[in-house]
N, C-alpha and C positions, 0 to 999 in steps of 0.2 A: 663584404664591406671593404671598402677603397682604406691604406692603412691610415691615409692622414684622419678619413672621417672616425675612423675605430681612435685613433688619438684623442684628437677631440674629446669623444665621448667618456673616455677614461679620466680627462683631464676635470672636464667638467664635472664629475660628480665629488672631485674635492674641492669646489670653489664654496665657499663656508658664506662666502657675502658677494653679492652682485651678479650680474648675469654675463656669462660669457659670450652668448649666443646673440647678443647686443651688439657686440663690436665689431669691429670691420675685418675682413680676413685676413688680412696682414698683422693687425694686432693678434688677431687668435693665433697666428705661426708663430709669431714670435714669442707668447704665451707659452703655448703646447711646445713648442720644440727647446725651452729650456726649462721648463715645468717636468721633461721627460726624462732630462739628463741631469739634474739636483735633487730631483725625487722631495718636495716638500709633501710635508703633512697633509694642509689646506691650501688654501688659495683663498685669497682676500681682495677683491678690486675695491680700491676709494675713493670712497665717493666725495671726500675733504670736507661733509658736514661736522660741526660743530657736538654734536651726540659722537661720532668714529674717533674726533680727537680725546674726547674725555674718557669713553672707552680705555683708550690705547693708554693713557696717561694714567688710569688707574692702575691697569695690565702693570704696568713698568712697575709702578710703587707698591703691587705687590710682592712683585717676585726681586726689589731691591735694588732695581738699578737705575732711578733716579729717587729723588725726595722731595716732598713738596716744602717748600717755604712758605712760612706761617708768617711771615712777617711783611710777607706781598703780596700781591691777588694774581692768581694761576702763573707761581712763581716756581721754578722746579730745579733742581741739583741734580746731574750727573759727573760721576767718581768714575774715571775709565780706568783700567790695566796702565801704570805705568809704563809698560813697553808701545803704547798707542796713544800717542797724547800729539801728534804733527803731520804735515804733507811727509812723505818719505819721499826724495827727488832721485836719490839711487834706484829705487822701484818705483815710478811711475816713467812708462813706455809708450813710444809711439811705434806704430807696428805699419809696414807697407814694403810694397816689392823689394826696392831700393834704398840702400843706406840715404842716399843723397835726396831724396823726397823728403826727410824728415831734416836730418843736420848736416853741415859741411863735414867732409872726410879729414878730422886732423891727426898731422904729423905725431908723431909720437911725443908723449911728454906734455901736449898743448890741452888744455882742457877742452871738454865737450858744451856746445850748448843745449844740448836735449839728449836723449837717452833713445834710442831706435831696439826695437827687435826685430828680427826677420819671421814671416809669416811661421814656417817650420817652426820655427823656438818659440811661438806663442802657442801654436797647437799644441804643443807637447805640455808646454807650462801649464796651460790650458785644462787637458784632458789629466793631469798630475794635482789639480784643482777641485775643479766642480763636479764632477761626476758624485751625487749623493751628498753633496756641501752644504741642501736645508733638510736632509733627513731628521722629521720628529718638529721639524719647526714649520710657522706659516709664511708662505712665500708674499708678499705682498705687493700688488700692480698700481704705482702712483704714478696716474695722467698728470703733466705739469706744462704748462706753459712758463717761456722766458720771455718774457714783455708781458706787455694785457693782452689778453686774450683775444682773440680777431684782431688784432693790428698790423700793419701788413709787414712791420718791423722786428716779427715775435716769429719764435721758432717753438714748436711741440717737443716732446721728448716722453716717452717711456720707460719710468726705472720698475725695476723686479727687485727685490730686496727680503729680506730673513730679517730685518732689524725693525721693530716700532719706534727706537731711536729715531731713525733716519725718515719716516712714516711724520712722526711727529715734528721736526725740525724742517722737512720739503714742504711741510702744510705752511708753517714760516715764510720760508726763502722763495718760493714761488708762488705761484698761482696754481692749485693744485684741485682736483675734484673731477666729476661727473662733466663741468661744462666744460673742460679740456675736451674728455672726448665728442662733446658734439661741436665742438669747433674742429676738431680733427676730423670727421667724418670719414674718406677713404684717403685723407692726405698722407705725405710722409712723415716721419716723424726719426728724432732720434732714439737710439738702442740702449737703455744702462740696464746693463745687469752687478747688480752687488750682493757678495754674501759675506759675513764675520768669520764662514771658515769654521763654523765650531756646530758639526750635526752633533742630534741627540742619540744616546746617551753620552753625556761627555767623557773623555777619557784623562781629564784634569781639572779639580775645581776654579773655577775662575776666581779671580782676582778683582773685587770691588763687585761682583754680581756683572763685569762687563764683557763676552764676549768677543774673543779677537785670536787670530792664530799670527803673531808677527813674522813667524820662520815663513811663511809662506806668502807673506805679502804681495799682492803685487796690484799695480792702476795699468790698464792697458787702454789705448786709445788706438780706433782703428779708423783711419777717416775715408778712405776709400768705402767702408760697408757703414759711417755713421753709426759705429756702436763705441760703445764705452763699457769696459769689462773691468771691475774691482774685485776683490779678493782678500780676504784675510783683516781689513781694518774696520771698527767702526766709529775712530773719529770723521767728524764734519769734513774736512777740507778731502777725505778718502773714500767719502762715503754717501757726502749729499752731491752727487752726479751732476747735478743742475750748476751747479759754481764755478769751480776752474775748470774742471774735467770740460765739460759742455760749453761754459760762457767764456771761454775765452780759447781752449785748444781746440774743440771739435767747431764751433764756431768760426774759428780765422778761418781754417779750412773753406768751413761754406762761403764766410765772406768773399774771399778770397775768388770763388766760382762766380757769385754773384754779384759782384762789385759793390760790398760794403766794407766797415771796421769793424772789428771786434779790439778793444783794446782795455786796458788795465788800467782804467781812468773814471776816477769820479766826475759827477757834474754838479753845477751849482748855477742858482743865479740871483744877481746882484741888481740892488737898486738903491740906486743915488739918491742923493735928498732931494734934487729935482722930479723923481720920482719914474726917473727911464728905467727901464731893465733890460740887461740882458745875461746871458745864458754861456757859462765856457767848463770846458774839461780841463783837468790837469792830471797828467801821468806823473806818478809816483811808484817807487817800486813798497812792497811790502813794507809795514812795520815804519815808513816815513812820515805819518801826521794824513792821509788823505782823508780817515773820517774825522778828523778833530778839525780839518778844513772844510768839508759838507757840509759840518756841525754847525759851523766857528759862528759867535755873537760879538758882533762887530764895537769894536770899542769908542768908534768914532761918530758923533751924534749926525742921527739923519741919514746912516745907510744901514742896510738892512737885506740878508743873506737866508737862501731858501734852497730846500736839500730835494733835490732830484734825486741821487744815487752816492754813496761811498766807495763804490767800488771797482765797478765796472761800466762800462758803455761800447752799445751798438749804435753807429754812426754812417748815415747811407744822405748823398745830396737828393734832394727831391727836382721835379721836374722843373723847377725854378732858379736850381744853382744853390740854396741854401742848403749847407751840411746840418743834418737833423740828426737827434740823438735819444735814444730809450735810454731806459735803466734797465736790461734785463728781469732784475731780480723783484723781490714783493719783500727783505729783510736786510736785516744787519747783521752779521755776525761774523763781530766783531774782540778784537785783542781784549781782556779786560783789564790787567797792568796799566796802570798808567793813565787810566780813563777814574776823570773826576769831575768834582763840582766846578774846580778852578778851571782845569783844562778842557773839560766837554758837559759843558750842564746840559745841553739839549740831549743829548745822549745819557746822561744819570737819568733825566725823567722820560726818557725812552724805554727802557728797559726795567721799568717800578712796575709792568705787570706783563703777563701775560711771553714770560720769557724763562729761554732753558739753558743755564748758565751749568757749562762743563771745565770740572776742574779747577773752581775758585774753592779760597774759604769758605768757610760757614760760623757764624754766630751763633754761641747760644741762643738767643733769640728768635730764631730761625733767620736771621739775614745773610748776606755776603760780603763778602771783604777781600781784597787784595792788595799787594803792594802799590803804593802810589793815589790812593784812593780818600788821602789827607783827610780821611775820618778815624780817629783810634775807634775801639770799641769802645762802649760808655763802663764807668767801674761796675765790677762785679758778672760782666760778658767774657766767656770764653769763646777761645776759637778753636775749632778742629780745622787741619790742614787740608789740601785735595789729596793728602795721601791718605784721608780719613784718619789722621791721629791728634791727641790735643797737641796744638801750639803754642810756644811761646818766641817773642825775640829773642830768646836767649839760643834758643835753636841752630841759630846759623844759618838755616836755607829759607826758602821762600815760603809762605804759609800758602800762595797760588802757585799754579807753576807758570812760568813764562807765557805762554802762550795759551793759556786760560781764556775763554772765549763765553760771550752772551751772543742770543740766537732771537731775535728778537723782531715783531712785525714793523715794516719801515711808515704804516700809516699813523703807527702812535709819536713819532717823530714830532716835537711842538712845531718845528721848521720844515714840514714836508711842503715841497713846493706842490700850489695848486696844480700844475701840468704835469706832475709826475708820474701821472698814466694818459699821459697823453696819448694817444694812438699813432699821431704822426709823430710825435716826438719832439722836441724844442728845439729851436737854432740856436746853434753854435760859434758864439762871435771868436771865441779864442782858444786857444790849448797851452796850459800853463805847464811846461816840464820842469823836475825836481828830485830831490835824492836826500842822499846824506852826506855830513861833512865827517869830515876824522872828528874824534874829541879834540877839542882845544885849538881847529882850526875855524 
């Protein structure tokens, strides 16, 4: 027997859900061939039904590492390891022949704009990694689309993952399931593999029930083979492949071949009291107001603002000269600091159900709470911190942490624009760029 077919065979008889022998031979290699070298338990493909999500979501809250909120409908808490709570940009790499494919060569002293590794030093980090990294855990296969699905503006991807965190949150952020793969049929697609880094038996008890190995972190991006290789984290921004990693790094890449944008830009469109509309991005970097600007309820009577996307956009001119533009993503997720009724109501009743809020407060009550969020508790509500301890102001540090984040579906948005799965995608009349000022300037 041929050893790829002997693989196979081996592989398959730990797929616990779905059928391997369905999908296309390129998905099976890339299945089997790191299904061989992480050695997981089972194997899981999903199918992104609504039965898999509740599933996984009970899974978690038994074993403690989320919580369900009783004060919202399919509302959930996740508590990470303090040492996992951000993008890490020291460890996230871009990997190819040459220094200079990735970043300018600077002078000594001059800071870098991106992080390179050379092919050699990812192997090694590599093989120093995942060899036996989901031992005793389920590997799990999430088809996803970034656009809608069949649109000719939307790119496929495959992640492999050890975390039902991340299972649960791609269900969110993308278009995730079954019909991914038959819209993939034998096409390409891109490569995520991610694991937390922590096989079973563990040889340290975790910290909040969350799994992460931070000494060994690392995000690699390899745009020549279109894979995306994670390691060691299982926050969102490290972890949900489909987001920065894919929609905007491995992305420009493709764009870049194919002559589109991939850029770091919300979209929105606007309509006058005369009743025109049209449709503009604005680049913003991190942390500067772009979804409080998605969001925004216009103060001024007779116009009126509709949310395509918070965060990102793929932008390609069609055969008529018009620059058109997707939303990649299917969610939000989004800072919670700082997001309230004053500054983001469409965004507060975005995220009232059906959302997995990491690293915020908690209410007695079962609710959440963070700084900036211009509601106290009502008397007689206690709050537990995201360090999971009680709270009070008197404290001195933050009861959220900073970059506390909700994960939330972008349909329940009161303001989602009607074309926001458009398939061609909307035109583009303008591109608003934007930043931050010093304090007091």
């Amino acid at each position: 027997m041929p050893a790829q077919q002997k693989a196979e065979l081996e592989v398959s008889g730990i797929v616990s859900q779905g059928n391997l022998k369905s999908l296309s031979a390129d998905v099976i290699d890339f299945i089997v061939t790191y299904a061989r070298i992480c050695l997981p338990e089972n194997i899981h493909i999903c199918d992104g039904s609504e039965e898999e999500n509740k599933k996984l979501l009970h899974q978690m809250e038994e074993i403690g590492m989320i919580k369900r909120l009783h004060k919202y409908d399919n509302c959930w808490l996740a508590r990470t390891d303090p040492r996992d709570v951000a993008r890490i940009e020291s460890k996230t790499i871009i990997v190819t022949q040459e220094q200079r494919d990735t970043v300018p060569v600077a002078k000594s002293g001059v800071s870098q704009l991106g992080r390179w590794m050379s092919e050699d030093d990812f192997e090694k980090a590599f093989k120093s990694r995942f060899p036996g990294c989901m031992r005793g855990r389920t590997m799990y296969v999430i088809p996803f689309s970034m656009g809608p699905i069949g649109s000719p503006l939307s790119k496929i991807g495959i992640q492999l993952t050890d975390s039902p965190y991340v299972v649960a949150s791609m269900r969110i952020m993308t278009r995730m399931g079954t019909a991914v793969f038959e819209a993939l049929g034998k096409g390409e697609f891109v490569k995520c593999l991610h694991s937390v880094g922590c096989p079973l038996p563990l040889r340290e008890p975790l910290v909040n029930n969350w799994p992460c190995n931070p000494e060994l972190t690392l995000i690699a991006h390899i745009p020549d083979r279109r894979e995306i290789i994670s390691f060691g984290s299982g926050y969102g921004g490290n972890s949900l492949l489909g987001k920065k990693c894919f929609a905007l790094r491995i992305a420009s890449r493709i764009a870049k071949e194919e002559g589109w944008l991939a850029e770091h830009m919300l979209i929105l469109g606007i309509t006058n009291p005369e009743g025109k509309k049209k449709y503009f991005a604005a680049a913003f970097p991190s942390a500067c107001g772009k979804t409080n600007l998605a969001m925004m309820r216009p103060s001024l009577p007779g116009w009126k603002i509709e949310c395509v996307g918070d965060d990102i956009a793929w932008m390609k001119f069609d055969e008529q000269g018009n620059l058109r533009a997707i939303n990649p993503e299917n969610g939000f997720f989004g800072v919670a600091p700082g997001t309230s009724v004053k500054t983001n109501p469409n965004a507060m009743e975005t995220i009232s159900k059906n959302t997995i809020f990491t690293n915020v407060a908690e209410t007695s009550d079962g609710g959440v709470y963070w700084e900036g969020m211009d509601e106290s508790p009502a008397p007689g509500i206690t709050l537990t911190s995201w360090k999971n301890k009680e709270w009070t102001q008197e404290f001195g540090e933050p009861a959220a942490h900073p970059n506390s984040r909700f994960c939330t579906p972008a349909s329940q948005c009161p303001i989602i624009d009607p074309k926001w799965e458009s398939s061609e995608g909307v035109p583009i009349e303008g591109i608003i760029f934007g930043g931050r000022r010093p304090a007091g300037q």
